[in-house]
N, C-alpha and C positions, 0 to 999 in steps of 0.2 A: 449557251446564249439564250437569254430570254427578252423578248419582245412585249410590250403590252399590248392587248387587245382589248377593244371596246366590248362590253357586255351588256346585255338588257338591265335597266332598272335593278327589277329584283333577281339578279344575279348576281352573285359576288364575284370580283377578279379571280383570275388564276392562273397559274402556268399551264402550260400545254403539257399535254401528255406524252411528248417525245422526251419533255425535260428529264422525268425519270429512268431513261434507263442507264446503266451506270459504266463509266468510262472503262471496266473493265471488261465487262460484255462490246463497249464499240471497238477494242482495240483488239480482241481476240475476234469478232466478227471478219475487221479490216486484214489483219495478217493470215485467217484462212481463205478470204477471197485472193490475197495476193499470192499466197502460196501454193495453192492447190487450183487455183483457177476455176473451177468447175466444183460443186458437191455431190460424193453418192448419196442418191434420194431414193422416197422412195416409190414405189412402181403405181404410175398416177392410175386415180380411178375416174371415170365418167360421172357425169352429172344421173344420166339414166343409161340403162343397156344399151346397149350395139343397134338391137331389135326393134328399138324403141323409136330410132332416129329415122327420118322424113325419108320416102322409098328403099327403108330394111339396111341403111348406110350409117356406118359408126361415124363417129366425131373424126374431123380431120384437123391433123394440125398445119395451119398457116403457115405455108413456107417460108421462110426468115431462118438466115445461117445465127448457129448461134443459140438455138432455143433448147431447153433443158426437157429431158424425157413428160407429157404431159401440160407442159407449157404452152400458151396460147392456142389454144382446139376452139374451132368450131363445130357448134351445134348447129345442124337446120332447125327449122320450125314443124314441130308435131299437127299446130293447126293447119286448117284450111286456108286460110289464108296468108299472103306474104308480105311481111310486112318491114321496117327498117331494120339493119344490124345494129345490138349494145353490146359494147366493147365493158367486163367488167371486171373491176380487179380487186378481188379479194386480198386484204392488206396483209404483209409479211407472210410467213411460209419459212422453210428451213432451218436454219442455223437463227433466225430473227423470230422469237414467238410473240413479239408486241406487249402489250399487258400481260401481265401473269399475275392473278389472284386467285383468292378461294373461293368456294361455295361450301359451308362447311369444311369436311374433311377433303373436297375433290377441290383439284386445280383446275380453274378455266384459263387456257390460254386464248389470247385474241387472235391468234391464226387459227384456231379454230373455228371456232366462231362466225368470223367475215366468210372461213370458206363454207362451213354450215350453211349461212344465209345466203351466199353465192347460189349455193345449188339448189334451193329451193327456189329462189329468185329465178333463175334459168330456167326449171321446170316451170311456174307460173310463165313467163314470157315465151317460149318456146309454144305452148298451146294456146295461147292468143295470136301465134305468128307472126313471133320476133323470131329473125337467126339471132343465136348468142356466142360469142366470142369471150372466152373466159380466161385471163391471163396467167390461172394457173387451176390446175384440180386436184392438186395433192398438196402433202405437206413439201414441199420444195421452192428452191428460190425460181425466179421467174425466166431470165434467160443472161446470158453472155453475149452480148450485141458489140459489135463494132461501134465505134462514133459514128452520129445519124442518123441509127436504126431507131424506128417507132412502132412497134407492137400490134398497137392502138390502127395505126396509118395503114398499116401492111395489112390489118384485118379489113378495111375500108366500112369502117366503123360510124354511124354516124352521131353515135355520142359515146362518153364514156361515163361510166359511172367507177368510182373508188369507193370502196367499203372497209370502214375502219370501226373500234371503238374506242372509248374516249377513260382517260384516268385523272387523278389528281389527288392532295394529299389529306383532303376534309372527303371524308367517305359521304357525309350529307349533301355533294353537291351533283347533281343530276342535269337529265335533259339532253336534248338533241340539237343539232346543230351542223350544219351545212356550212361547205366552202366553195368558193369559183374562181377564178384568176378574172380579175377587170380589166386588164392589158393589153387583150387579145384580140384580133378582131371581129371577131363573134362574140365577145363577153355579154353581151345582150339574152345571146341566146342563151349562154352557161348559166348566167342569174337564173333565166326563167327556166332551166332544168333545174338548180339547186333550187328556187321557190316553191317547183313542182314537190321533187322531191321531199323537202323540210314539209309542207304543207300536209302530204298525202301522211307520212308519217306517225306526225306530231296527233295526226287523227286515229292512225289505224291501231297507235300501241298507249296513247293518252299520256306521253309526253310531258315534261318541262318546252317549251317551246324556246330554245336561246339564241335561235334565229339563223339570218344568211352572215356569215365572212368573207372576205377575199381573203386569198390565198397568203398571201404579204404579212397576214397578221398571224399568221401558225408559226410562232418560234417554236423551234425544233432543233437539238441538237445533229449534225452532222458529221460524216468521217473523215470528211476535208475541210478547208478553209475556202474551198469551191463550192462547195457545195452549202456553205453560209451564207459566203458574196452572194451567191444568185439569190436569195430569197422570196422562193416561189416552189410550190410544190412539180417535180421534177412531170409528174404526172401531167398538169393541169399550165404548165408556163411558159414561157415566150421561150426564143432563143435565147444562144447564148454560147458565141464562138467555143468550143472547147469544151465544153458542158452539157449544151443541151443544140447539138447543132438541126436536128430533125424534129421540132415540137408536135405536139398532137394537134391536126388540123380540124378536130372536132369539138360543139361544144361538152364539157366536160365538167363533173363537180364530186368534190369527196363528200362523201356523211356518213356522220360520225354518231351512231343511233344512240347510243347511251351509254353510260359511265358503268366499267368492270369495276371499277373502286368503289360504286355504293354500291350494298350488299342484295338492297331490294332490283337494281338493275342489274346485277350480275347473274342473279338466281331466274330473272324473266330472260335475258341474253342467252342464256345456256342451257336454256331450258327449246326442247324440241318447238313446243310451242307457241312458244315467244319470238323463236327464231322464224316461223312460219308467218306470223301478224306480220313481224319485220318486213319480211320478204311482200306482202301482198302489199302492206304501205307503198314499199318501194315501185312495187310493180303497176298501183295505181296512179301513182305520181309520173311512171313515165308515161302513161297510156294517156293519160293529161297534156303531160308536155306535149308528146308528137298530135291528139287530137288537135292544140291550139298550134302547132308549128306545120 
């Protein structure tokens, strides 16, 4: 399924980055989740040590039935002061690696990557005194939830952030770009976290600047015909009897820092310290956000 979405001027159209992955990877993904129910993963690691965490206390994971070994852990805050909880979710994990291209001879995958800049992310907000809520810290899927269940909700999150990166099939086409669901009843507040966000960014790593979206305009292929109808990132959207019965009651926005398919933004992405800029963009955009909210 592809949807068109509006682009800045000088931006060319394009399809969305979920368009490429290929029907035989979604069908082999669909028939091990139904079969096996759960994945052997592998043994999640921390953002920082045990040692390191707020009164000598390791990361705890967030009670919710259902959750995969290292899924959804809270961090305290390392600083001195306390400050709100960010729910963040580093994209794909498991059996799902997102993008997958080169750097030269090495392979960057996009699960890498999101969780690379997850955890530096974390470590920045943790010692300004944010709690963080990380939806996943290893390579693995996220969790096995009943209808209802919200992640996001259960960690009493007061935003979310989604971290993804961006593909498409002209390796020339680059930039950053942000998404928010406008549906919601807070969508007000979600724009001004994804403006936050795209702003802080677009400055910290010197960016294409391709702006804010709603959520509605990410076609994306999916493993159901439900998960089309709804058209709304699962993360970020309203209800939806059957589908999405527990939505996330915070505001929330995906970004999408830069394109693994151009070669100069794959090599700054996978690169330690590109992922580091990333992460402090990110981390000044929210310290924005909540100073203005």
């Amino acid at each position: 399924m592809t949807r068109p979405i509006s682009n800045p001027p000088h931006v060319a159209a394009r399809r969305r980055r979920r368009q490429g992955s290929s029907s035989l990877f979604r069908t082999a993904l669909a028939l091990a989740l139904v079969i096996t129910g759960s994945l052997a993963v592998l043994a999640a690691r921390s953002v920082v040590p045990d040692s390191e965490a707020k009164g000598g206390l390791g990361p705890i994971q967030v009670p919710l039935a259902g959750l995969e070994p290292g899924a959804c852990m809270s961090f305290a805050q390392t600083g001195a002061r306390t400050g709100p909880t960010v729910f963040l979710d580093p994209g794909h994990g498991g059996l799902d690696p997102g993008v997958v291209t080169f750097v030269g001879v090495r392979q960057v995958l996009e699960k890498d990557v999101t969780l690379a800049v997850a955890n530096r992310l974390a470590a920045l907000l943790r010692a300004d005194g944010y709690r963080v809520v990380m939806s996943r810290t290893g390579d693995s899927s996220v969790a096995k939830l009943a209808a209802g269940d919200s992640i996001a909700n259960a960690a009493t999150a007061s935003v979310l952030v989604s971290l993804h990166f961006d593909a498409f099939d002209d390796p020339s086409v680059g930039g950053t770009e942000t998404f928010y669901d406008a549906g919601r009843p807070f969508a007000s507040k979600s724009k001004k976290l994804a403006d936050a966000l795209q702003s802080s960014l677009v400055s910290s790593i010197g960016s294409v600047d391709r702006g804010l979206f709603t959520d509605d305009k990410l076609a994306a292929p999916t493993l159901t015909p439900s998960g089309s109808a709804y058209g709304h990132l699962i993360e970020l959207g309203p209800a939806l009897k059957g589908w999405v019965d527990s939505p996330s009651q915070m505001p929330g926005a995906l970004v999408e820092p830069l394109f693994l398919t151009n070669p100069d933004e794959a090599k700054f992405a996978s690169d330690p310290a590109g992922q580091q800029r990333i992460a402090v963009g990110l981390a000044a955009g929210l310290k924005s956000y909540f100073t203005a909210n």
